[in-house]
N, C-alpha and C positions, 0 to 999 in steps of 0.2 A: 410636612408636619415635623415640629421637634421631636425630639426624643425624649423630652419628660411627658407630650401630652402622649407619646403614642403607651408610652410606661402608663399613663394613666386612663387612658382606652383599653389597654387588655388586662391592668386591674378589675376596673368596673366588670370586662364582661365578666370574666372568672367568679366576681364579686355577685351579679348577678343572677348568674347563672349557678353559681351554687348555692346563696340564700334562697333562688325562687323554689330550686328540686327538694330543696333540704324542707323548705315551707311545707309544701305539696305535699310529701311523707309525712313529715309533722303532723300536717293537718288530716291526712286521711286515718292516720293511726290513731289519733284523737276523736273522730266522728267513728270510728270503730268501738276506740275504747266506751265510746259514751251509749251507744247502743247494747251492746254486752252490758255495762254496766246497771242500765235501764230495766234489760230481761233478766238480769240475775235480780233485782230489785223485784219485780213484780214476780216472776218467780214463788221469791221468796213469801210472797205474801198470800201467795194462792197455796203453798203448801203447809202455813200455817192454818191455814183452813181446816185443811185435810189430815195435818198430824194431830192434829187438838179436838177433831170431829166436833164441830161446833154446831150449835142448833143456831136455828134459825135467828132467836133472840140474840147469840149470842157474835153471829156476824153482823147484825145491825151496830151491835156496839162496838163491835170493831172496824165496822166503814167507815163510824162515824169519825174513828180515829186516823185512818186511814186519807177520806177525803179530803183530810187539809194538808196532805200532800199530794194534791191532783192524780189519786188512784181512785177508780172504780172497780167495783167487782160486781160479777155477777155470776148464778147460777143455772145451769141446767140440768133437765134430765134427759133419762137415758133414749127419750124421744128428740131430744133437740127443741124441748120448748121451755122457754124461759120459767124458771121458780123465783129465781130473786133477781130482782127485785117483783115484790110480788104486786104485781098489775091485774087489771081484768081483763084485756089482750092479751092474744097470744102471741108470742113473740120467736120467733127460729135467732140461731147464731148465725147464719148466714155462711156455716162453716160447709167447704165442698163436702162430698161425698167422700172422695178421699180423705179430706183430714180427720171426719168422724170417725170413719175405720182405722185413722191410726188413733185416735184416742181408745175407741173400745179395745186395741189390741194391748192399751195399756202404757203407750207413749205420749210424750208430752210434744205441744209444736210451739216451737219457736216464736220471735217476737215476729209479728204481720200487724201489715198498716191497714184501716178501715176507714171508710170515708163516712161513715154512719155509727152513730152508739149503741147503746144495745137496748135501747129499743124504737131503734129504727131514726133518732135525731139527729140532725146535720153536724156532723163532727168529725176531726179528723183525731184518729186514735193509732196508738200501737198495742196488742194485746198479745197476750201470753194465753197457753190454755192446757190445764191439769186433768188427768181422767179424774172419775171418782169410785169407788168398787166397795160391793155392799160388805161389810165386814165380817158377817153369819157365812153367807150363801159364797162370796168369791166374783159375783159376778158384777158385770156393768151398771153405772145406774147413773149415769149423769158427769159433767166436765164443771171446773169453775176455770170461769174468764177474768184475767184482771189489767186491765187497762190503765193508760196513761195518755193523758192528750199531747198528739205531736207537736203542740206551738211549745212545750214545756223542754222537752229536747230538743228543739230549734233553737231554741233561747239560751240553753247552753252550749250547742253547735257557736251559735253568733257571738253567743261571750267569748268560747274559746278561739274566733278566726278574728275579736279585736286583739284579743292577747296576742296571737301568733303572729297578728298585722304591728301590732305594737313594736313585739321583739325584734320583728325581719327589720323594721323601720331603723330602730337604734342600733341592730347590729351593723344593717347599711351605713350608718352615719356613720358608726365608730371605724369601720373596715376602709371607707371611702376617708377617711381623715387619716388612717395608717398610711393609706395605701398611696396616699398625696404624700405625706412626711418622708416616705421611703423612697418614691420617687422622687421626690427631690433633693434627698440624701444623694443619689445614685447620680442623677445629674450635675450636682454641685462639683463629684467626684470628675465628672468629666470636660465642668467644666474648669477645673483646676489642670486638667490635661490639656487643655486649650488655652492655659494663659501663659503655663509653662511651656505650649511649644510657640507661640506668640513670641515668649521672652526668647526663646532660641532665632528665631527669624528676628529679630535682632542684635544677635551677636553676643547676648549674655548666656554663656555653658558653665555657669556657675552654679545653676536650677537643679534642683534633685525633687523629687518627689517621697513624701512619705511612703516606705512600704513595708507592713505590719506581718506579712504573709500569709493572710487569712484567705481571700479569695481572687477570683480572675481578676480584678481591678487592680490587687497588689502585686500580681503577675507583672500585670501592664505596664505597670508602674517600676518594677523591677528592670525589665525591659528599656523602659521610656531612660532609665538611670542609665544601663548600661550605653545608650544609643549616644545619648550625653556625652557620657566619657569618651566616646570611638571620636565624637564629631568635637570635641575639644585636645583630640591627640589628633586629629587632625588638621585641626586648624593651627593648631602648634606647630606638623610639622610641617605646613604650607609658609607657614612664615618661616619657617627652619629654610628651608627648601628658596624660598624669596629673600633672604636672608645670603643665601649661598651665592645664587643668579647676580643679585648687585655686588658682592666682594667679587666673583669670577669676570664681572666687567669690570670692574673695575682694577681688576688683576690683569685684563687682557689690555685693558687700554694704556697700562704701565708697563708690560711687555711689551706691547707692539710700537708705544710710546719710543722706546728706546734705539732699536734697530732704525725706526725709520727716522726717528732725529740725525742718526749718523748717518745715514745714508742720505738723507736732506741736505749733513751740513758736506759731505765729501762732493756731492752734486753740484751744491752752489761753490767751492771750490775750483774744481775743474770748470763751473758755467765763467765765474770771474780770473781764469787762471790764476789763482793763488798757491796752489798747490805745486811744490817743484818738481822735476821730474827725477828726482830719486828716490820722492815717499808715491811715486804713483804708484807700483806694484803692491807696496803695503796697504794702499787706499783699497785696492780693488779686491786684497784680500779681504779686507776688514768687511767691506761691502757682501762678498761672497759669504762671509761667516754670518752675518744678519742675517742676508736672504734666507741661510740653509736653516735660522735659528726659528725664522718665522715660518716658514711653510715645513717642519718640524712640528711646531705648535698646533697649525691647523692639519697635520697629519696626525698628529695623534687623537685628534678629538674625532676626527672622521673615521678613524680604527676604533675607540671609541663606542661610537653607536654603531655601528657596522658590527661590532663583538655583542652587542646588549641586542639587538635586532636581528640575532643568529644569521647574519648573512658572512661569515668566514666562515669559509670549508677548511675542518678537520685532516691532515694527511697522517695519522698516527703509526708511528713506529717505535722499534726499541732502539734507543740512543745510547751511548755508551756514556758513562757519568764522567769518567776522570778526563776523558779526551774533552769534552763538550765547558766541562768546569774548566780544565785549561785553559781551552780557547778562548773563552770568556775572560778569565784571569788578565791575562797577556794582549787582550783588546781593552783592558780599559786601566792595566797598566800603570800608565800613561797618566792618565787622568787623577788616578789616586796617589800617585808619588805626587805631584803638584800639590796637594796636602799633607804631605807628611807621612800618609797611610801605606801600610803594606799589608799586599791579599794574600791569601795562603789557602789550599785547596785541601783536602782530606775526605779520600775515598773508602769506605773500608772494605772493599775487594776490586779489584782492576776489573773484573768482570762484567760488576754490576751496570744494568743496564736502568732508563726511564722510558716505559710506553708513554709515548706522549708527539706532540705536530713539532719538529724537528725548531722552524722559524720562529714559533709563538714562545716553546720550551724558552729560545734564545732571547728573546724579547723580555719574557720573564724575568729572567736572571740582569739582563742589563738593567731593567729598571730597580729593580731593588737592590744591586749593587749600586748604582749609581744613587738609589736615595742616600744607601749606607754612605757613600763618598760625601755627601751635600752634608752630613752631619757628624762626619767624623775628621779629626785634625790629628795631627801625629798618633794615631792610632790603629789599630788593627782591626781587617776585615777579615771573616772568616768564609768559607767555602765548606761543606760537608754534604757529605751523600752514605746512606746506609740501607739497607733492606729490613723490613717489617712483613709479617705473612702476610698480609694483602695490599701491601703500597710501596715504594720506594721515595726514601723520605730525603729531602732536601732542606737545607738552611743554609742560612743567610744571616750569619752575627757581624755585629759593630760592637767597635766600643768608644759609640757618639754621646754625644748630647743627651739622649733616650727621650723619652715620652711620659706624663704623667698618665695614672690608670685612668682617669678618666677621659682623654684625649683618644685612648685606643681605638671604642668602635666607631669614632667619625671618620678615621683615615682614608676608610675604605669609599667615602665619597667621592665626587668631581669636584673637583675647586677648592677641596679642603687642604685649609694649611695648618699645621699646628703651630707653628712660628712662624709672625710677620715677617720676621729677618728674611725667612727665604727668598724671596721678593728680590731683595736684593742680595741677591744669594749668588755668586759665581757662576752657580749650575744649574740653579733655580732655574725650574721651568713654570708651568699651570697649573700646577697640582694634580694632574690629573693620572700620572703615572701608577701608583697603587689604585688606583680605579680599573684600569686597565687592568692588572695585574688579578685582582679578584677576578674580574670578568670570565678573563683566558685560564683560569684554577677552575670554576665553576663549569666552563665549558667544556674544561678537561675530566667533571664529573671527582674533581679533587677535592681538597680541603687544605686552608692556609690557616695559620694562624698566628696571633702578636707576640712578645712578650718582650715590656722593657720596662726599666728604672730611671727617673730623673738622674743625668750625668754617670750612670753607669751600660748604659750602651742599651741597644733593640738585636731581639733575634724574631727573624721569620720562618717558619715552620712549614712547607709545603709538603704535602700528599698525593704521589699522583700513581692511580686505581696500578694494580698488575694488568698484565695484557691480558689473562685467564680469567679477570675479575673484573677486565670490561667487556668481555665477551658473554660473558655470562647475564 
C-alpha cells in the first residue's frame, strides 16, 4: 500500500472515530437536554395551577389554551380519583403506592412515561405530577397530572438526530477533503524526495531540496542537502584521485620508458657488437644506474603502502641532531654541489637529541633534502634543529623555485607534481617522496608542516613528540 493511501486510511479512522463518539455525546446530551426541557415545560404548567388556585372553570380555559400545544392535564384528589376532567367514571392515576406517598409528603415526581391516558385510552404519554394541599387546613387533598404525548418528543428527538446526521455528514466530507489535500501535500513532498534522489542515481549533485525549517520533512530535506554535498565532494575527489592514477601512469611509463630504452639500446649494442671495448665498462655502468634507478622506484612505492598499511615496525630512540644532520649533509654532498647548492647544518645545542626510528628519521631527511636539491640551483639549503617543551623541531629550508599557496596541500599526495618539468628533472623521481615523508611524521605521531613563496624558496617544519610525551 502507498503511503498517501495508508495517510488516508488512518485519517478516515481518526476521522471516524471521532465524528461517530463526538455524534453519540452530542446526541445523548440532546435527548437529555429535550427531556429536562419537556418536564420543566410541564412542570411549569402544573404549578401555574396551583399558584393561581384556579377553579374549575378557570382551568378549562386554560387547557383550552394549553391543548394546542399537545398538553393535557388533569386533576385528582386526595383519594386518587380523577376530578378533571370531569367524567361519570371513575378513574385512578394508576400511580404506585409509593409515588402517592411521595406526593402526600409533599414532593413532586418526575417526568414518567405511560402507555395509557388518564382516562384509561391507548396513548403513549410522559407526565409530570404536583401535590395539592388545602390552603385553610395545611393538609392533602389531591395531585395535578400534566402530560405530553411521547410521539411529540420523539419528533424532536428525530429532528434533532437529522440535524446531528446532517452535521456529522458535512463535517465528514469537509474532514475527508482536508484530510486527502494534506495528504497529498505530504506525499507530493516525498515524492520530490524521490525524484531528487532519482536525479542523484544519475549523476546530477547539482539537486538541493527546498528547506523552510519548519518540520521533520525540512529536517530531511536538510539532511538529503547535506548527503549531496558529501556525495558531490566525493565524486569530485574520485575523479581527483583518477585524475592522479592516469598522470602516475603515465609518469611511470615515462620513467621506466627511459632506463629501459637504454638499457634496450646498450643490449642491442653489445648483441650487434657495435659497441668498442673501451666504452664497455661505462655501458655497464650506465646499465647498473638504471637498473638501481628503477627498482628504487618500485621500492619506494612498496615502502609506500607498507607505511600507510602500518606494517613498518617502529625502533624508536634518541638520536643525536648535529651528528645525524651531518651525516646527512656529507651523504648528499655530492649531489647538491652538482647544482650549485651548498648545505649548512645549524644545531642550537650539541646535546640535543630526536626520539624518533633511527632509518626512517634518515629517510626523512634524505628525501626532503633531496626535494630541496631537485628545486634549487646555485642556492642554499638549510639544516636546523632546536628544542620546544614538547617536540624537537627540525627544518628543512631552500632557496628554490618555492611553491604557489595553492599547490601546498596537494604535495602531500602520491604522484603529485607541482611542476611538469620535474619529469625531466635530473633527480626527478615519482613523486611520491613527500608521500612517504608525511606517512613516516604521522607514524611518528609528529607533525610537518609547508611554508613557501613563488621563487623565493620552501621551508619544511617537522615535530617529532619528546621521548616523555610519547610515553605518556
Amino acid at each position: 500500500m502507498k503511503f498517501l493511501y495508508k495517510q488516508l486510511l488512518a485519517f478516515f479512522l481518526v476521522i471516524i472515530v471521532t465524528i461517530g463518539a463526538t455524534g453519540i455525546i452530542f446526541a445523548r446530551f440532546l435527548v437529555t437536554n429535550i427531556y429536562e426541557e419537556k418536564e420543566e415545560q410541564l412542570f411549569g404548567y402544573a404549578e401555574a395551577v396551583i399558584d393561581e388556585n384556579m377553579t374549575l372553570r378557570e382551568v378549562e380555559n386554560g387547557i383550552d389554551m394549553i391543548s394546542k400545544q399537545d398538553v393535557m392535564l388533569a386533576m385528582y384528589n386526595s383519594q386518587d380519583q380523577l376530578i378533571y376532567p370531569v367524567v361519570e367514571r371513575n378513574y385512578a392515576s394508576g400511580l404506585a403506592p409509593k409515588d402517592l406517598s411521595l406526593l402526600q409528603k409533599g414532593e413532586r415526581i418526575s417526568l414518567k412515561e405511560r402507555d395509557r391516558g388518564f382516562m384509561n385510552e391507548e396513548m403513549s404519554l410522559v407526565t409530570v405530577y404536583l401535590p395539592l394541599f388545602n390552603t385553610a387546613t395545611g393538609s392533602f387533598s389531591g395531585f395535578v397530572a400534566v402530560a405530553s404525548p411521547v410521539s411529540g418528543i420523539q419528533n424532536d428527538i428525530s429532528n434533532m438526530r437529522s440535524g446531528i446526521q446532517l452535521a456529522i455528514l458535512l463535517s465528514g466530507v469537509i474532514a475527508i477533503l482536508f484530510s486527502i489535500g494534506f495528504a497529498n501535500y505530504l506525499s507530493r513532498r516525498i515524492i520530490r524526495m524521490r525524484r531528487a534522489t532519482n536525479e542523484i542515481t544519475q549523476g546530477n549533485f547539482e539537486i538541493h531540496l527546498d528547506n523552510f525549517g519548519r518540520d521533520e520533512f525540512d529536517e530531511l530535506s536538510g539532511d538529503f542537502n547535506l548527503m549531496v554535498d558529501s556525495l558531490k565532494n566525493s565524486q569530485i575527489e574520485i575523479e581527483r584521485q583518477e585524475s592522479l592514477r592516469r598522470q602516475f601512469m603515465m609518469d611511470v611509463a615515462h620513467e621506466m620508458r627511459t632506463p629501459l630504452t637504454t638499457l634496450n639500446g646498450i643490449l642491442e649494442g653489445w648483441e650487434h657488437d657495435m659497441i668498442p671495448e673501451r666504452s664497455r665498462k661505462r655501458s655497464v655502468e650506465i646499465m647498473q644506474n638504471e637498473t638501481r634507478r628503477m627498482i628504487r622506484m618500485v621500492n619506494e612505492n612498496l615502502d609506500y603502502e607498507k607505511i600507510r598499511s602500518a606494517q613498518v615496525v617502529l625502533v624508536k630512540q634518541a638520536i643525536p641532531c648535529l651528528a645525524t644532520l651531518t651525516a646527512v649533509k656529507e651523504q648528499l654532498m655530492k649531489k647538491a654541489a652538482s647544482k650549485g647548492n651548498a648545505v649548512h647544518v645549524s644545531v642550537s645545542s650539541p646535546d640535543l637529541t630526536v626520539y624518533a626510528d633511527y632509518d626512517r628519521f634518515i629517510q626523512i631527511l634524505v628525501n626532503l633534502i633531496n626535494n630541496a636539491i631537485q628545486f634549487t640551483e646555485n642556492g642554499t639549503i638549510t639544516l636546523t634543529a632546536h628544542a620546544e617543551v614538547d617536540y624537537t623541531v627540525i627544518k628543512v629550508s631552500d632557496t628554490g623555485i618555492g611553491m604557489a599557496e595553492n599547490e601546498l596541500p596537494a604535495i602531500w599526495e602520491r604522484f603529485y607534481k607541482t611542476d611538469p618539468s620535474r619529469k625531466n628533472n635530473k633527480y626527478g623521481e615519482s613523486g611520491i617522496g613527500l608521500a612517504i615523508v608525511k606517512s613516516l611524521i604521522d607514524s611518528h605521531n609528529g607533525k610537518i608542516e609547508v611554508e613557501s613563496a613563488r621563487d623565493k624558496g620552501t621551508t619544511f617544519t617537522i615535530k617529532f613528540p619528546k621521548e616523555l610525551n610519547e610515553k605518556n
